[in-house]
N, C-alpha and C positions, 0 to 999 in steps of 0.2 A: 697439392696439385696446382699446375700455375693457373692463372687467371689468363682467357683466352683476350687476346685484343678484339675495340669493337670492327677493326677492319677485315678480321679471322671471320670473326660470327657474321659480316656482312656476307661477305664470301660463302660460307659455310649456308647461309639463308639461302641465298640467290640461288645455289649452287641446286638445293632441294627441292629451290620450286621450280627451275628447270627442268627437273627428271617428272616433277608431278608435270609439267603444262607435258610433256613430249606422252607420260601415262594415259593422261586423262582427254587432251582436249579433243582426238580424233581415235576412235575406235579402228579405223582399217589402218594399220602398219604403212599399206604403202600413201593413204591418203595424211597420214602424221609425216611420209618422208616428204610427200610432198610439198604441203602446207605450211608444215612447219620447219625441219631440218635444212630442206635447200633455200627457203625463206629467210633462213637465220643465218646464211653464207658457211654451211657444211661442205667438204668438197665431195665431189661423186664418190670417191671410190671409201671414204665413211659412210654416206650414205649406203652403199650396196653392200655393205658389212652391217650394215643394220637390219637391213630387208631379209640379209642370206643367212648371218651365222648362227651356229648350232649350238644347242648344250652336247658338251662332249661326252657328258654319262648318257642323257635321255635320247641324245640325238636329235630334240625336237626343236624349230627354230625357238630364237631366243624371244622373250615377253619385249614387249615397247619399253618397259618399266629396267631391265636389266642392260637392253642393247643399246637405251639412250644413257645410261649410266658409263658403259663399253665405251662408247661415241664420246664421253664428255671426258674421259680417261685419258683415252688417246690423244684428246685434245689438249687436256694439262700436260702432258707429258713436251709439248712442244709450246708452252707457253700461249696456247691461242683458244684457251676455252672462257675466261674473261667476255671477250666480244659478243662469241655467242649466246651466252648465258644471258647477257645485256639485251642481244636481240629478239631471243628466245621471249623474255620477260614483252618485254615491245610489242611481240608481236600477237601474244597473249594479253596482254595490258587495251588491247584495237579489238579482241576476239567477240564474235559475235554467230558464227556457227555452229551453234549449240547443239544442234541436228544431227552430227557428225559423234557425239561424244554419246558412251555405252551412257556414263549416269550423267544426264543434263546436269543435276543441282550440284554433284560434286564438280562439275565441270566449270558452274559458275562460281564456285566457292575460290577455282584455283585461279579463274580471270581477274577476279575481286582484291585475291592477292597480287598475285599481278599489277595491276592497279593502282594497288599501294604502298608496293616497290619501288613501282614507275614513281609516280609521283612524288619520292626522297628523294629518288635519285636524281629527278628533276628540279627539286629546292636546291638538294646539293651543289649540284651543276650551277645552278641561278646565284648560290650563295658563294661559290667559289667564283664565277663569272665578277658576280658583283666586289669581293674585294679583290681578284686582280686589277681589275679596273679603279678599283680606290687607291692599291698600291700605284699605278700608276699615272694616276694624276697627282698623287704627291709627291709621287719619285719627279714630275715633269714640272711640277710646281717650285721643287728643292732645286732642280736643274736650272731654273728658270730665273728663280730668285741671287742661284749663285752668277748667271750669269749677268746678270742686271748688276750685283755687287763688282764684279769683275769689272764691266765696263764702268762704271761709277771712278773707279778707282784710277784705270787708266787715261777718262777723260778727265782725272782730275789731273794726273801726273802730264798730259800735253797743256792744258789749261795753263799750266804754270810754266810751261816752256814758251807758251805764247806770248804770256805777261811780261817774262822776262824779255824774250826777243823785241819787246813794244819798248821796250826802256834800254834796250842795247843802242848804242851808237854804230854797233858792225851792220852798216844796210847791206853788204852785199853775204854776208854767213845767215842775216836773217831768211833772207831770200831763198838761199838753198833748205834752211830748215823748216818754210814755209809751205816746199814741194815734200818735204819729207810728213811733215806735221798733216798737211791734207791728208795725203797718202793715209795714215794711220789712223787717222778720223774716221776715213769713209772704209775701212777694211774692221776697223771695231764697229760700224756701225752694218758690216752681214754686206757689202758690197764687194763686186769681184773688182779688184782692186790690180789694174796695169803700174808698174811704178817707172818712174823718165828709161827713155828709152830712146832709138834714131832707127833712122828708117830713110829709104832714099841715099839708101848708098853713104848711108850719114852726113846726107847737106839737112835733114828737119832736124832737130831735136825737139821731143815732144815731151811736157814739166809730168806726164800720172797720163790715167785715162780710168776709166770706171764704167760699168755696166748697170743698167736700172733697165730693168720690166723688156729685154732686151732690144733696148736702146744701148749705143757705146757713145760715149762723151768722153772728148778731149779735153784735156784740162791745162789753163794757161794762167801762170800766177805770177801777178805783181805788188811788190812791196815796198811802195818808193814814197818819199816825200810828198811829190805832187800827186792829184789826181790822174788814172790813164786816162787818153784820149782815143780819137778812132785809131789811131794809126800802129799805138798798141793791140788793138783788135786784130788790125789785120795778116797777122801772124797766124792768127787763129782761123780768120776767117778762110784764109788759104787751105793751112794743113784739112780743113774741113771738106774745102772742095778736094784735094786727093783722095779725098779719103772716101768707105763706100756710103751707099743711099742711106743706110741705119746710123747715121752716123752723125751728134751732135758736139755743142762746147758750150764748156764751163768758164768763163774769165771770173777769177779772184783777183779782185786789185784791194787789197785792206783798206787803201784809204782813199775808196770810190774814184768816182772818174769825174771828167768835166761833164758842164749841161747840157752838152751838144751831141752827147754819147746815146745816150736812151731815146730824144726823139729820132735821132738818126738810125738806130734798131729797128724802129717803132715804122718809120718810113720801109724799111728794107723787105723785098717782096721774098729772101729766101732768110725765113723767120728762123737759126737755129744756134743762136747763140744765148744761152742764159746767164747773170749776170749774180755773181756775190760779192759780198764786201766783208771788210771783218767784223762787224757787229754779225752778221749772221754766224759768223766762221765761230766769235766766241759766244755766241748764244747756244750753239752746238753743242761745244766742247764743254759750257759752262751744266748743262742737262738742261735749258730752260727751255729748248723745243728738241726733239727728233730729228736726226738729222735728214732722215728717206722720208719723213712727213715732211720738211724744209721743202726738199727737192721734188717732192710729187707735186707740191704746191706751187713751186716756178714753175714747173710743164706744163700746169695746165693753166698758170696766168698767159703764158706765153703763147699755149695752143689755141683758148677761147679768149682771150683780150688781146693777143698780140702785145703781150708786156713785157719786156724782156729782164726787168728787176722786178722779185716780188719779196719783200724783206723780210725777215723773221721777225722784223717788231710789230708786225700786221696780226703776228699769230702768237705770241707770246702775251 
């Protein structure tokens, strides 16, 4: 003879002590329909087959004991006796109108089980709860880790584009891989990432643009011998004013600007230009700071100090 599974005999338990709590726990038929059957989400017309039908040899209505057995039947048959049987248990497991029942003691005997039904089913519950939740904080932990390797990988592979581009002689192929290199940086690094693009009937061209904390920044990159000056800026400082009220800029010049650049920011009463060079750019790329901890860090030099450069070797 097979050996039943322990999810058969769970079944098979619950199943029994539903028919007792529907026997035992209220002696008037229609106060057990009420109490208990429509409490446990029975539909009417089970219940009124419980209250009404007959033994068809005796003719006489059917025992609580045989109609809730009828009722729980009916119920397997369409897949939905499960729930009840759960509620059933519930609501017997809360039972404290003992008043109602023909034998008080037998009545607390079946609450008692009840009780201690409820209570597995509620470890089970807690204990399934509890490792879903472990599964998935290591599922988001694995996620997490692969995704930190990912980027690792890729800023090492721009890293090395950068080096190279530092040691090419081509200034003007650097240049354009300079807008592309940002671009890539700040879209590995979870930013919404615009890449060059025209606007204005195509007299602007604008090098990227990027999203933070919704803030949009324009983004203007120079890769030249000399320091930029203001006048480089002011490219920037224009497409700015077209542009709307949420609306700031990025100048990258790799290899800074003249002296006369930052306090001339610093003076400026429309504060909305922040300021990187390429030690930030490869400090980024290299993992030795965060690139959105970089950038959170010049808004707010910029917002509370009015500073228009604030360097990653400050925070490194």
């Amino acid at each position: 003879m097979p050996v039943q599974s322990s999810a058969m005999t769970d079944k098979s338990e619950t199943r029994r002590l539903a028919i007792e709590i529907i026997a035992t726990l209220a002696n008037v038929k229609r106060t057990c329909a009420d109490r208990l059957l429509r409490k446990a989400g029975i539909a009417d017309d089970l219940v009124r087959r419980f209250l009404t039908d007959r033994d068809p040899t005796t003719d006489e209505k059917l025992s609580k004991r045989v109609a809730g057995t009828m009722v729980l039947d009916e119920l397997a048959n369409t897949g939905g006796d499960a729930d009840v049987v759960a509620a059933l248990i519930d609501i017997a497991a809360r039972w404290d109108d003992f008043h109602l029942a023909a034998d008080e003691y037998k009545a607390r005997a079946v609450v008692e089980k009840a009780k201690e039904l409820n209570g597995r089913a509620t470890a089970a519950a807690e204990d399934d709860r509890s490792r879903r939740e472990r599964d998935a904080r290591e599922h988001e932990a694995r996620a997490a880790a692969e995704r930190a390797a990912s980027r690792r990988r890729e800023s090492a592979l721009l890293l090395a584009q950068f080096d190279h581009a530092a040691a090419s002689d081509d200034h003007h192929a650097r240049g354009f891989l300079l807008q592309d290199l940002l671009n890539r940086a700040f879209d590995l690094h979870g930013f919404a990432v615009t890449r060059s693009y025209q606007r204005n009937e195509g007299s602007e061209q604008i090098d990227g643009a990027f999203e933070m904390e919704g803030w949009h920044y324009l983004v203007e990159c120079r890769w030249r011998k000399k320091p930029a000056d203001m006048r480089d800026l002011d490219g920037l400082r224009g497409q700015l004013d077209r542009s709307g009220r949420q609306s700031m800029g990025l100048f990258l010049s790799i290899n800074g600007w003249s002296a006369n650049v930052v306090p001339l920011l610093r003076q400026s009463s429309d504060k909305s230009i922040l300021l990187m060079d390429g030690y930030d750019l490869r400090a980024a790329l290299a993992g030795d700071i965060d690139l959105r901890q970089l950038m959170q860090a010049k808004v707010r030099a910029l917002n509370l100090s009015g500073e228009p450069f604030h360097s990653a070797a400050v925070l490194t």
